[in-house]
VOGU-3710 file (C-alpha; in Angstrom, 3 decimals, decimal comma):
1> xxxxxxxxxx> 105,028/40,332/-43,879  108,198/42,292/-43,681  108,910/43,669/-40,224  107,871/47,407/-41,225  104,151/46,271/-42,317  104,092/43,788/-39,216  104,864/46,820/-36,424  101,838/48,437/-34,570  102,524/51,648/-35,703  102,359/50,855/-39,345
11> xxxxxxxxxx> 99,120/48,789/-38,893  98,205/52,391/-37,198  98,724/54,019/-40,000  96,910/51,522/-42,421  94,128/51,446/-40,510  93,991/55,438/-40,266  94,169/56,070/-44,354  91,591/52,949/-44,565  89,693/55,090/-42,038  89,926/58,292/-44,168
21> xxxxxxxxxx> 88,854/56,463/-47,471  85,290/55,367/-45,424  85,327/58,470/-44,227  84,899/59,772/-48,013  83,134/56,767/-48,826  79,748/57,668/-46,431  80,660/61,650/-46,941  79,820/60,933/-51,051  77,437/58,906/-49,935  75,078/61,116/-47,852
31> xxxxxxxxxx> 75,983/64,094/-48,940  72,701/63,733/-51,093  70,648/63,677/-48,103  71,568/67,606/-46,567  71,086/68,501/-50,214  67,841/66,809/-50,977  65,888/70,336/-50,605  67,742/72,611/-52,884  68,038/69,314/-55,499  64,248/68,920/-54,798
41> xxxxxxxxxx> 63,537/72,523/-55,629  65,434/73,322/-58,654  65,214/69,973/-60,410  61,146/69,717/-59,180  61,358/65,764/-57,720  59,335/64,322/-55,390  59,967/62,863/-52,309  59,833/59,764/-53,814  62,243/60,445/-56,557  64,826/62,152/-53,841
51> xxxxxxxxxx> 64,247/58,597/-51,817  65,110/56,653/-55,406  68,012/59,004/-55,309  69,821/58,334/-51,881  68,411/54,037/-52,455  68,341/52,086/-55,370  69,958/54,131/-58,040  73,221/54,312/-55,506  72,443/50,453/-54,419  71,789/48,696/-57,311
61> xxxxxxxxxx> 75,224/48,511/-58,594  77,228/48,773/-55,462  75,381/45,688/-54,065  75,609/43,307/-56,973  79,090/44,749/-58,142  80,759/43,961/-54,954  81,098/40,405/-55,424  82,916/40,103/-58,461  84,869/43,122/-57,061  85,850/41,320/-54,072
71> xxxxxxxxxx> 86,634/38,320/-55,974  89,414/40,560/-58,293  90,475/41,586/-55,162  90,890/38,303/-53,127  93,055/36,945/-56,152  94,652/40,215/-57,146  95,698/42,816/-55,090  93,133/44,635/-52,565  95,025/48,544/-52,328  94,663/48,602/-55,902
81> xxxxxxxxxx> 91,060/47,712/-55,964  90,504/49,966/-53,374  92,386/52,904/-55,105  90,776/52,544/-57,954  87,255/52,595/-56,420  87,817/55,393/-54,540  89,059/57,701/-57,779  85,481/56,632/-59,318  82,961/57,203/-56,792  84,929/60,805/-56,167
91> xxxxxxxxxx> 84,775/61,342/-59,691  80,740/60,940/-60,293  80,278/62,625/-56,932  81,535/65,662/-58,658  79,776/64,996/-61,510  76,284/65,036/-59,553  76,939/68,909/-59,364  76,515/68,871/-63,078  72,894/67,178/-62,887  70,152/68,790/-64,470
101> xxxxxxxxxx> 67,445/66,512/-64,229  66,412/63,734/-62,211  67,565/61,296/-64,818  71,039/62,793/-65,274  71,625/63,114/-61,067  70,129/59,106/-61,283  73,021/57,756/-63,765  75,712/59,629/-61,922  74,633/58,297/-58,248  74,799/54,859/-60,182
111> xxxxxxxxxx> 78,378/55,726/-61,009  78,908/56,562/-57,615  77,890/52,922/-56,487  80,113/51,444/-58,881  82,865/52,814/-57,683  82,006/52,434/-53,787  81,294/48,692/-54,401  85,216/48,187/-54,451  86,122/49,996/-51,494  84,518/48,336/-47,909
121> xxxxxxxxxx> 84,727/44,178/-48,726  88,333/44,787/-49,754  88,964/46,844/-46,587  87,292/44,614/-44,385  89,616/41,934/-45,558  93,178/44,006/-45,537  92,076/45,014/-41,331  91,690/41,121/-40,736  95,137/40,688/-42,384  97,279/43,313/-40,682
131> xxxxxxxxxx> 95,251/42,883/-37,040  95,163/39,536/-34,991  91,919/38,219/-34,069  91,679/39,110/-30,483  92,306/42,860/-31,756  89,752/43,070/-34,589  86,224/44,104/-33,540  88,379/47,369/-32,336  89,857/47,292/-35,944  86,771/47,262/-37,581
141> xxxxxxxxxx> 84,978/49,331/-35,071  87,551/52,238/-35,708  87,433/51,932/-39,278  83,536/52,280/-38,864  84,306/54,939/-37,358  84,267/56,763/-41,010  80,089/56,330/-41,007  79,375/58,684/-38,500  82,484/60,806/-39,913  81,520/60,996/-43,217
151> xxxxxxxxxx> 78,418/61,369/-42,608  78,693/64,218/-39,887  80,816/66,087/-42,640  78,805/65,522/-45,811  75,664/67,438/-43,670  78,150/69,623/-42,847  80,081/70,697/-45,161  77,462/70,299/-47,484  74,981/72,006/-45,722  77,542/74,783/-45,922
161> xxxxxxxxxx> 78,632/75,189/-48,800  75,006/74,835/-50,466  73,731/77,972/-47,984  76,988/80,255/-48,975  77,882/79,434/-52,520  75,214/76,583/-53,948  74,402/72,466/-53,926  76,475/72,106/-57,160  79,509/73,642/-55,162  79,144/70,699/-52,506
171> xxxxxxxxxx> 79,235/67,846/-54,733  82,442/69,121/-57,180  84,527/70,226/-53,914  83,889/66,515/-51,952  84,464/64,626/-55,232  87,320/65,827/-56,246  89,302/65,913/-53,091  88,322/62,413/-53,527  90,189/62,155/-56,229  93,374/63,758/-54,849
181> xxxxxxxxxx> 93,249/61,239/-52,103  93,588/58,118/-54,161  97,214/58,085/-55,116  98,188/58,999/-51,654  96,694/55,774/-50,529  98,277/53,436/-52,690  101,354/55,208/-51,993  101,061/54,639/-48,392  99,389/51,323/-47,883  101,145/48,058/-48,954
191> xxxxxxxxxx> 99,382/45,181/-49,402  99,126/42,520/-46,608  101,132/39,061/-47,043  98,221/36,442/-46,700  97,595/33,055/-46,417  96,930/32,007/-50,120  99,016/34,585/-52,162  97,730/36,621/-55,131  96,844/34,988/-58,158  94,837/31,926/-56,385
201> xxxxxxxxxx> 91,672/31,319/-57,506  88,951/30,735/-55,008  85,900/29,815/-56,852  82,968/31,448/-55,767  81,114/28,272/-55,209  82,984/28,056/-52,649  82,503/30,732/-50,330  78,555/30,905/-51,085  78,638/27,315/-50,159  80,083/27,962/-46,788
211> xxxxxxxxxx> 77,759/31,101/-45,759  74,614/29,522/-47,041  74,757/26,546/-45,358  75,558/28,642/-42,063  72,258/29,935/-40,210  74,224/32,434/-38,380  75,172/34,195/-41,844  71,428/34,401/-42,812  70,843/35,842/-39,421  73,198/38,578/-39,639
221> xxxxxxxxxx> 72,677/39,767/-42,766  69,023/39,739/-42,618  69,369/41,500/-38,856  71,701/44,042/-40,520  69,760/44,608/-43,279  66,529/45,662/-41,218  69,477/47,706/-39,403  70,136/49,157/-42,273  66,910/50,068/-43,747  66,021/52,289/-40,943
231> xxxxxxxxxx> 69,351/53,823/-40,607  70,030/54,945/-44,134  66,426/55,752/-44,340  66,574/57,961/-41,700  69,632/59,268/-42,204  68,680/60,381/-45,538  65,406/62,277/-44,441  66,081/63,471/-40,962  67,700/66,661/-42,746  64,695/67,041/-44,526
241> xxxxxxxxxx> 62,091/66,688/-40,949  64,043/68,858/-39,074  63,569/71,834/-42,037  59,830/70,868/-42,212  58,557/70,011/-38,631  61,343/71,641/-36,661  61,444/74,909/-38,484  65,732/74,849/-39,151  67,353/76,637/-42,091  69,743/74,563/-44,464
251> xxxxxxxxxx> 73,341/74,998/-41,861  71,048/74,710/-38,973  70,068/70,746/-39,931  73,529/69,914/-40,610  74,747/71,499/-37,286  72,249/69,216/-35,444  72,867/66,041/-37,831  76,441/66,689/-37,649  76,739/66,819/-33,859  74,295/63,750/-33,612
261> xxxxxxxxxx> 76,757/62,212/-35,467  79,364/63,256/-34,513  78,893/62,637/-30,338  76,395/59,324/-31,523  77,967/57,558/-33,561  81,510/57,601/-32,832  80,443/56,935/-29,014  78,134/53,958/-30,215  81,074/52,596/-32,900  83,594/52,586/-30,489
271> xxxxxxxxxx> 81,499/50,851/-28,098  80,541/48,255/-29,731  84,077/47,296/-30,927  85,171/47,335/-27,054  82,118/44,973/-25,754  82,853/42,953/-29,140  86,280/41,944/-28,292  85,591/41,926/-24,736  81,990/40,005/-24,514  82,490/37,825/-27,905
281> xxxxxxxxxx> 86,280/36,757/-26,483  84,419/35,085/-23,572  81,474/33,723/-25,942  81,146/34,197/-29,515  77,213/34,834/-29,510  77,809/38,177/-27,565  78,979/38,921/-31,036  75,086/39,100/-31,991  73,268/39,144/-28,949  75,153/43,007/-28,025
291> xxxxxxxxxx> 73,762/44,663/-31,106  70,465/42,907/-30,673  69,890/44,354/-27,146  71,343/48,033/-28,388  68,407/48,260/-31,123  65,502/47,254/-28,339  66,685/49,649/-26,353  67,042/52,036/-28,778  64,479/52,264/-31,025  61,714/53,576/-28,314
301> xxxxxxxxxx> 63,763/56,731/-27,777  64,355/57,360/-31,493  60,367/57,286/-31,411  59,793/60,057/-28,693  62,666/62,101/-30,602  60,709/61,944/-33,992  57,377/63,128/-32,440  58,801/65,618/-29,918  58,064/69,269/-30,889  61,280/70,836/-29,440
311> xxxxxxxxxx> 64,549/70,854/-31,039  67,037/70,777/-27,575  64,451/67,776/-26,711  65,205/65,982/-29,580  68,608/66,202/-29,944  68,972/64,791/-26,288  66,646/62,155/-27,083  68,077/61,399/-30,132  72,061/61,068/-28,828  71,411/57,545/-26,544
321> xxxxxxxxxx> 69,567/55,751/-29,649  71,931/57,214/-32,038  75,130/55,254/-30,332  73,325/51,985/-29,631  72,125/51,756/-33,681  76,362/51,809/-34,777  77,074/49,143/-32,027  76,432/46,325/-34,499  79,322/47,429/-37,034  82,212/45,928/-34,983
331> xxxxxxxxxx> 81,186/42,868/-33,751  79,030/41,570/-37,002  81,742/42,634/-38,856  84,063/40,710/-37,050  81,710/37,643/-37,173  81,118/37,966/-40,779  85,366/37,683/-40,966  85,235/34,548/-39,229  82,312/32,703/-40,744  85,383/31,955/-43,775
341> xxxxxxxxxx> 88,717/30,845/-44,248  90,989/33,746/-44,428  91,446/33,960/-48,316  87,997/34,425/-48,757  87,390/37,168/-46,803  86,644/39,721/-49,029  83,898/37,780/-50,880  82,423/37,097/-47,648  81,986/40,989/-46,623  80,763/41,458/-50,321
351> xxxxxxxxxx> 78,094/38,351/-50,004  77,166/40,025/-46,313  77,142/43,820/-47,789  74,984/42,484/-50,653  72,058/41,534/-48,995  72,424/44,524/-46,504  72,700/46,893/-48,777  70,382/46,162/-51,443  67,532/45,785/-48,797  68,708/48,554/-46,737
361> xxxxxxxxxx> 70,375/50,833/-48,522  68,468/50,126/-51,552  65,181/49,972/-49,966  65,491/52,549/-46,902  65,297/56,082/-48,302  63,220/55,020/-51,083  60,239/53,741/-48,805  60,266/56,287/-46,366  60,103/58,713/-49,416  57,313/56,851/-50,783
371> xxxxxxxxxx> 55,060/56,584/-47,578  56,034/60,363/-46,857  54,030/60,960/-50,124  51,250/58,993/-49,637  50,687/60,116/-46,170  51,077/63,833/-47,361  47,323/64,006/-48,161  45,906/63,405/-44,608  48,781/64,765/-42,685  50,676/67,233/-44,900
381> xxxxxxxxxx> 54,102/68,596/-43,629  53,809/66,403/-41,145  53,857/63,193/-43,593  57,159/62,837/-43,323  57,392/62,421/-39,541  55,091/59,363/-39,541  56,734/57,988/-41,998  59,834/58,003/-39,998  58,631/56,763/-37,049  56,681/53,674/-39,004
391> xxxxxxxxxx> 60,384/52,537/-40,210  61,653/52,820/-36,647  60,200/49,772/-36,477  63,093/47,522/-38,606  65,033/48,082/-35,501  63,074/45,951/-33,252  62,774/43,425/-36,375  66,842/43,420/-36,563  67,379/43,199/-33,005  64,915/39,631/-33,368
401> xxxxxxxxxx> 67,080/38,193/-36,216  70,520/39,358/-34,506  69,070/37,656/-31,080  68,631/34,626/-33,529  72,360/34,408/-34,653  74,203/34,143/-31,160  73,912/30,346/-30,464  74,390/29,894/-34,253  77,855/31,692/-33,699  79,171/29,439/-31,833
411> xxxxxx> 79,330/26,398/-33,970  79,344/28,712/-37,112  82,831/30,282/-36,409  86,478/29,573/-38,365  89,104/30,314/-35,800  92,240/32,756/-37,916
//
C-alpha cells in the first residue's frame, strides 16, 4: 500500500464513502416498506404479496448472486464490483416508480437484488484490508452504521415525498441519486494492496471447505439468520402497524421509524463494535456470546412495545430493544473475517450473507405478511400486531445459536 492509502485519514475517508454506499444500499432497500400502503392501494396487493415484495423477490438473487460476485471480486478488483453494483440497484430502484402491477414492481425489486448482491461481501473485505485487526469490529460497526441510516431515511424521505408529491416520486429521486453516487466512489476509493494480488484464483472449494467444516460458521449464520428474520420482518411492517393500530398518517410513521432508527440503531451499532473489540480482544467467544445476551434481553421489551396502545409508550419501549438487535453486526462480522485466510474474505461474507439473507431477508417480511392475513379473520386490523409479536420470537432462537458459537470461536479463528 502506498503511504497515502496506508494513513488514518485516508482509511477515514474509505470507510466514510463505503459508509454512504450502505447507507443507499438499506435506503433502496426499505424504502418499500414506508411505501407498502400507497403501493398496496393503487396496485390492490395483499399483505402477502407486499411481504413477497420487501422478501424473496429482493432475496432471491442477492443471496445466491453474491457468491460468484464475491468471487469476481476476490480475484479482480473489489471498487469496481462495488461501483458497478451500486449503479444497478439505484437504477431498478427508480424503475420501481414505474410499476404498475405487482408483477412489474416484483421483476424490478429482483433487479434491485442483483445489483445489491455486489456491494456488502466486497465491502466487508476492502474494511479488513485497509483496518488492522485490533481496529475492525469498530470498522465494521461504523460501516453498519448505514442500516439504521438508510433505513431511518428511506421511511423518511420516503414517507415524505409519497404524502407531498406521490410513492412513484420516492423511488425515481433515491435511485437515481444512486446513480450519481457511483462514479464518485470509484473516483475516490483505491483499491487495497492485499495479500494474494488480483488475478489469483481461489477456488471456491476452498473457502466452503473451510466454513463448513467450522461449527462456529454454522452457528453464526444460522443465529444471524433468525436475527435477521425478525428484523427485516419487522422492519418492513412496523410502518404499516403503526398506521393501523396506532392511528399515524403516512409522515407520522416515518417520523417515529426514523427516530427509532435513528437514536436505536446507531446507539446499538456502535456499541456493539466497542464491546467487540474490547470483550472479543480479551476472548474471542465474546464475539458471539455479546449479541446473544443483547437479543434475550431485548426481545421481551420489543413484545410490550408491539401490544402497548400508546404511541410515546412505544417508542420508549421500543428504543432499548432497538440498539441491542444491531449489536451483532460488528462483532459477527468481524468473526466471519477471521474464520478465512485473508484472500478469501469476500467469499466468506457472501457464503455468511447467503444463508442470512435468504432465510431472513427472504423469509422475514414474507411470513409476517402471510400470518397477518390469515390471522385477519379472527382479529382483523389487529392481525398484523400478532403477527409481529409471534416473529419476536427468532430473537430468542438467535440469541441460542449465537450462545452456541462462542467456545467454537476460539479454536475456529485465523489470526490476520
Amino acid at each position: 500500500m502506498t503511504d497515502r492509502t496506508s494513513s488514518p485519514a485516508y482509511r477515514g475517508v474509505v470507510l466514510a464513502m463505503l459508509l454512504l454506499v450502505y447507507t443507499f444500499n438499506f435506503l433502496d432497500r426499505q424504502i418499500l416498506g414506508i411505501l407498502a400502503g400507497p403501493i398496496k392501494a393503487e396496485l390492490g396487493l395483499t399483505d402477502t404479496q407486499l411481504g413477497a415484495l420487501g422478501g424473496i423477490a429482493f432475496a432471491l438473487l442477492y443471496s445466491t448472486l453474491a457468491i460468484p460476485l464475491a468471487l469476481l471480486a476476490d480475484r479482480t478488483s473489489r471498487t469496481w464490483v462495488i461501483t458497478v453494483s451500486l449503479a444497478i440497484w439505484s437504477g431498478f430502484t427508480a424503475l420501481c416508480g414505474m410499476a404498475g402491477s405487482f408483477m412489474q414492481m416484483f421483476l424490478f425489486r429482483i433487479g434491485v437484488g442483483v445489483g445489491e448482491a455486489g456491494g456488502v461481501a466486497p465491502s466487508y473485505a476492502v474494511i479488513s484490508d485497509y483496518f488492522p485487526a485490533h481496529q475492525r469490529a469498530r470498522a465494521l460497526s461504523i460501516y453498519s452504521l448505514g442500516i439504521p441510516l438508510g433505513s431511518a431515511g428511506g421511511v423518511l424521505l420516503g414517507g415524505y415525498i409519497a404524502q407531498t408529491v406521490e410513492w412513484r416520486t420516492a423511488f425515481i429521486a433515491v435511485g437515481l441519486l444512486g446513480i450519481l453516487i457511483a462514479p464518485i466512489f470509484r473516483l475516490v476509493v483505491r483499491e487495497p494492496a492485499r495479500p494474494v494480488q488480483a488475478g489469483d484464483a481461489v477456488p471456491v472449494s476452498a473457502v466452503f471447505g473451510i466454513l463448513a467444516a467450522k461449527r462456529s460458521f454454522w452457528m453464526l449464520a444460522l443465529g444471524a439468520a433468525c436475527s435477521s428474520m425478525c428484523g427485516y420482518g419487522v422492519a418492513f411492517w412496523l410502518p404499516s402497524l403503526l398506521m393501523r393500530s396506532f392511528g399515524l398518517d403516512l409522515l407520522g410513521a416515518g417520523q417515529f421509524l426514523g427516530g427509532l432508527l435513528l437514536i436505536g440503531g446507531v446507539a446499538g451499532v456502535l456499541l456493539g463494535g466497542f464491546l467487540g473489540d474490547a470483550m472479543g480482544g480479551r476472548d474471542k467467544a465474546w464475539f458471539a456470546w455479546v449479541p446473544a445476551i443483547s437479543y434475550v434481553i431485548g426481545m421481551p421489551l420489543f413484545v410490550v412495545g408491539v401490544l402497548s396502545s400508546s404511541v410515546t409508550f412505544a417508542f420508549a419501549l421500543f428504543l432499548i430493544p432497538q440498539a441491542l438487535v444491531y449489536v451483532w453486526l460488528g462483532p459477527v462480522l468481524t468473526a466471519v473475517q477471521h474464520l478465512v485466510p485473508p484472500q478469501m474474505r469476500a467469499s466468506a461474507s457472501a457464503t455468511f450473507l447467503l444463508i442470512n439473507n435468504l432465510v431472513g431477508l427472504g423469509l422475514g417480511s414474507w411470513s409476517v405478511g402471510a400470518l397477518s392475513d390469515a390471522l385477519t379473520p379472527t382479529y382483523g386490523v389487529e392481525a398484523l400486531r400478532y403477527a409481529i409479536v409471534a416473529a419476536l420470537g427468532f430473537y430468542l432462537l438467535a440469541g441460542l445459536f449465537m450462545a452456541l458459537a462462542g467456545r467454537a470461536l476460539r479454536k475456529d479463528w485465523v489470526a490476520a
